[in-house]
C-alpha positions, 0 to 999 in steps of 0.5 A: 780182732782184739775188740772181737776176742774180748767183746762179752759175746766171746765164748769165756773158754776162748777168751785171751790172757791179758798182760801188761809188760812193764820196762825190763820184762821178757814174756815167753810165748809159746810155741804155736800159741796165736798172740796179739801185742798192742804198744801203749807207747812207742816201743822197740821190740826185740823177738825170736822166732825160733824152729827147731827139728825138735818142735812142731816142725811138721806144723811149721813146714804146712804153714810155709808151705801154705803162705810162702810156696815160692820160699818153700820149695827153696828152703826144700831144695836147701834141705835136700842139698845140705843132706837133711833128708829127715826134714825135707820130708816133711815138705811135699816136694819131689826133686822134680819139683825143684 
């Protein structure tokens, strides 16, 4: 994928931003933003991934819903037992289905 999105037969609209993380920095991605590290040497890594009802939830929930559908619909059973109806909401189940 990274030789294809930086080929020079990629559109220059789409092409990625390149960095280079030396020692000691922390990069911020974005929230919904697509990304690709590459390691130049061995590396220890420390994320977050972070989901709030305050982000794009809704575009969180089509993604589990899409590539985790076993996850979830126990995450929506979660949901509606812990009485966080407005999230569940966003999910495509009915009680019946849990």
């Amino acid at each position: 994928y990274y030789e294809k999105v930086t080929s020079t037969s990629w559109p220059a609209e789409y092409k990625p931003i390149e960095i280079l993380q030396c020692h000691g920095e922390t990069v911020f991605v974005p929230a919904g933003w697509p990304h690709l590290v590459l390691n130049l040497e061995l590396t220890v890594a420390v994320t977050h991934n972070y989901a709030s009802e305050w982000g794009p939830f809704e575009r969180m929930c089509e993604d589990v819903v899409e590539e985790e559908p076993e996850f979830a619909v126990r995450w929506y059973a979660g949901l509606k037992k812990n009485g966080r109806d407005d999230l569940a909401s966003c999910l495509p189940y009915t009680k019946k289905d849990c």
